[in-house]
Backbone as numpy.savetxt, mean C-alpha at the origin, in Angstrom:
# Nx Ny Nz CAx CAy CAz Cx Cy Cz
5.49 4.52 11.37 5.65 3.27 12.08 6.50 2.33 11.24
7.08 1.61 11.89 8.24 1.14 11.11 7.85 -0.76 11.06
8.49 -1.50 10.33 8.15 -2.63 10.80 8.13 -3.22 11.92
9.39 -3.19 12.50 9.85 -3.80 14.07 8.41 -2.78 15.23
8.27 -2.37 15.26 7.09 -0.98 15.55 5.75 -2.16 15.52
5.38 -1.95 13.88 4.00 -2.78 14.22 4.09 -4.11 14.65
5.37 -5.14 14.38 5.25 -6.41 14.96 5.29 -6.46 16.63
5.54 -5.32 17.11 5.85 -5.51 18.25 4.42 -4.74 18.80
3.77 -3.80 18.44 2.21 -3.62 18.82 1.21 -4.89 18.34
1.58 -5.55 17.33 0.78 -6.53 16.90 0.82 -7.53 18.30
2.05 -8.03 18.36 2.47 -8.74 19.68 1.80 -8.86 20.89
1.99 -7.53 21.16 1.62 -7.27 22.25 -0.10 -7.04 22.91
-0.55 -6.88 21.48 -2.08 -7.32 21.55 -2.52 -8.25 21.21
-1.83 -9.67 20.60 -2.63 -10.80 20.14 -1.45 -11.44 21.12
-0.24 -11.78 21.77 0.11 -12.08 22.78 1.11 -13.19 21.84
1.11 -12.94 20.73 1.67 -14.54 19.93 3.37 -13.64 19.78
4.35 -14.67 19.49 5.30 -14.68 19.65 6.03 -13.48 18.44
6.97 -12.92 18.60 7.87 -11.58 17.76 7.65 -12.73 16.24
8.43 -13.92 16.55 8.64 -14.88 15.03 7.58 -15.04 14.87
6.41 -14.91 15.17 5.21 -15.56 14.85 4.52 -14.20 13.90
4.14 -13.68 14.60 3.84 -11.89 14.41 4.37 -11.65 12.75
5.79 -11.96 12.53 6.81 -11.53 11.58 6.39 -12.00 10.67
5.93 -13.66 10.75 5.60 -14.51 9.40 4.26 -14.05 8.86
3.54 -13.75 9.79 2.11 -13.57 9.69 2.13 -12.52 8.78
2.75 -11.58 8.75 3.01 -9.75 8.51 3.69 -10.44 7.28
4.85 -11.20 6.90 5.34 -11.37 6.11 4.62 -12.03 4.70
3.92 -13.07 5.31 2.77 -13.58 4.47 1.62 -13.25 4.04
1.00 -11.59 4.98 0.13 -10.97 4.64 0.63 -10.29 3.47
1.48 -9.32 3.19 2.45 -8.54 2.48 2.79 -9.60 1.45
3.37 -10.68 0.94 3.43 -11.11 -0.09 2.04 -11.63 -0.73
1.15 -12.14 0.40 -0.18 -12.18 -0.55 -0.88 -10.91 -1.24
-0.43 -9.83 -0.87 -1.00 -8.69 -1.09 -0.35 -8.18 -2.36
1.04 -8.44 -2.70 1.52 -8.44 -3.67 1.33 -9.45 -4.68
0.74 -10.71 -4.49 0.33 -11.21 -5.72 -1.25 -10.70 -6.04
-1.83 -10.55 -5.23 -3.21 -10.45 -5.40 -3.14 -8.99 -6.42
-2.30 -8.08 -5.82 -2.11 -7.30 -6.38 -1.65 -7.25 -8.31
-0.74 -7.93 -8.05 -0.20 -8.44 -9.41 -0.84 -9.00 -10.44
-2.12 -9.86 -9.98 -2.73 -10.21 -10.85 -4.17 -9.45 -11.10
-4.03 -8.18 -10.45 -5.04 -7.05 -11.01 -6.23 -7.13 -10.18
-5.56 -8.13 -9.14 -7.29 -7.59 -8.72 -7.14 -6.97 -7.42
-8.58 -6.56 -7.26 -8.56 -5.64 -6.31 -8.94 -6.23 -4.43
-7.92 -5.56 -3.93 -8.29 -5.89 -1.85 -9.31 -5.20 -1.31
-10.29 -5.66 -0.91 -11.11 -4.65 0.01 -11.06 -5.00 1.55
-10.71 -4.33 2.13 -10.71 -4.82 3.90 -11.75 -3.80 4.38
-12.95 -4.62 4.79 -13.57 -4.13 5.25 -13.64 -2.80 6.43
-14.30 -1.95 6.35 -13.52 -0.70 7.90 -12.46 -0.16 7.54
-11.58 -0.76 6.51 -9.99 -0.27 6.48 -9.77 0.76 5.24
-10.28 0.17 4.06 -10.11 0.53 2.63 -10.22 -0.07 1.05
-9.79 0.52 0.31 -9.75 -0.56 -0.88 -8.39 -0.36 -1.36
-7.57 -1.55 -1.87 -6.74 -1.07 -2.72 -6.79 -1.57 -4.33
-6.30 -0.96 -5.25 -6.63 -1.67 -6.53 -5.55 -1.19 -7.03
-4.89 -1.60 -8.32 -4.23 -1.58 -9.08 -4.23 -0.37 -10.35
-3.01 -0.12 -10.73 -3.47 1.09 -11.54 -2.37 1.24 -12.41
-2.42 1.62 -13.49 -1.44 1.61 -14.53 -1.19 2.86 -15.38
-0.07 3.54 -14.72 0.00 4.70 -15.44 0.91 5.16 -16.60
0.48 5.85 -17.87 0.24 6.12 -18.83 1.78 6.96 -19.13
2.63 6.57 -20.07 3.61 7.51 -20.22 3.26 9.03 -20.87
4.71 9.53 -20.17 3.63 11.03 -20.17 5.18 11.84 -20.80
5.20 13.13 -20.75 6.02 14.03 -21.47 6.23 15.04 -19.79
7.24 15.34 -19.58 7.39 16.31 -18.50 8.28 17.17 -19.12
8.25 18.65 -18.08 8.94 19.88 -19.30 10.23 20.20 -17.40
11.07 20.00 -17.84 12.10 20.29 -16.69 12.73 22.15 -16.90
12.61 22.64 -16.37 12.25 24.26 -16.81 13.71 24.68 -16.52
14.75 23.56 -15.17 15.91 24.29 -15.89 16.80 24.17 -16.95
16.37 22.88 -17.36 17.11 22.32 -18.40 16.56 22.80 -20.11
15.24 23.25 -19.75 14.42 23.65 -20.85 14.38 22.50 -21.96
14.14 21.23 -21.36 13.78 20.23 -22.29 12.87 19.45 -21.51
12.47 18.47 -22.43 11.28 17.77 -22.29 11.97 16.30 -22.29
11.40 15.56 -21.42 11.79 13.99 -21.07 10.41 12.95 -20.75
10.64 11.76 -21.11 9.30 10.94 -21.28 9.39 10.21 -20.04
8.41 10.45 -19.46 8.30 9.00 -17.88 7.91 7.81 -18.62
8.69 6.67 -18.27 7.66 5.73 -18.94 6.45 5.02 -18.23
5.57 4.32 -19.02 4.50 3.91 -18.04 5.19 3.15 -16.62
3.73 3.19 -15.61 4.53 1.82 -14.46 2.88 1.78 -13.77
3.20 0.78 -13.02 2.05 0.29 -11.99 2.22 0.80 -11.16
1.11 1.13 -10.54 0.95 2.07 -9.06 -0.68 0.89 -8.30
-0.22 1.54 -7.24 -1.43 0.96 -6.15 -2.42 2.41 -6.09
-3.85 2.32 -5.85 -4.69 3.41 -5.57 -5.13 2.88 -3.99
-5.20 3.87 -3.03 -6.09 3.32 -2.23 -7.08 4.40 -1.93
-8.48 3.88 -1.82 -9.48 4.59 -1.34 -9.82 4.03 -0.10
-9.60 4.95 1.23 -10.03 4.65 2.32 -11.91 4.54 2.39
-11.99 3.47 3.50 -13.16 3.14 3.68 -14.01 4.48 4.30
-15.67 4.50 4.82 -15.54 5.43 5.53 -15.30 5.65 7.03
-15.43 4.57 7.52 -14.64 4.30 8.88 -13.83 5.03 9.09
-12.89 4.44 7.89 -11.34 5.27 8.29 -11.34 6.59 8.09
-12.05 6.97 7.15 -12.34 8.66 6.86 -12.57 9.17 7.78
-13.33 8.97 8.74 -14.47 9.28 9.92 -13.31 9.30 11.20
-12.55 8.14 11.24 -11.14 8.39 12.01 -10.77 9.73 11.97
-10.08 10.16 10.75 -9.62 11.43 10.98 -10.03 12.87 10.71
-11.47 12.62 10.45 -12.18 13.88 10.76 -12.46 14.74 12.24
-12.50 13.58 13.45 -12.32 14.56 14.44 -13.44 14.91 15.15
């Protein structure tokens, strides 16, 4: 699903305007990135958790080159779905 996709299902079920929809989505998404940023963690109830995560530089072995190269660390998002949502796609 693409952006233009969910603003326009969002739309069409809360009835509020494409620009309206956009800011809303837009302002959800940057709060989510600071909240994020400052380490702490989202829980949406029914939906999931997301939390923050910081991964560890590591050594990888590239087998055609037959050498070894370092990833460096970086931040990643974890999400653990709720069980709601689990239960969604079990079926």
């Amino acid at each position: 699903m693409t952006n233009k996709e969910l603003i326009e299902s969002i739309k069409k079920k809360t009835g509020f305007s494409k620009v309206k929809v956009e800011r809303l989505l837009m302002a959800y998404v940057k709060t989510f990135d600071q909240f994020l940023d400052e380490d702490s963690t989202i829980s949406l109830k029914g939906f999931g958790t997301f939390e923050p995560n910081e991964k560890q530089e590591r050594k990888v072995y590239n087998p055609r080159t037959r050498q070894y190269k370092v990833v460096p660390k970086k931040r990643t998002v974890k999400f653990k779905p709720s069980v709601v949502l689990k239960n969604v796609f079990k079926g």
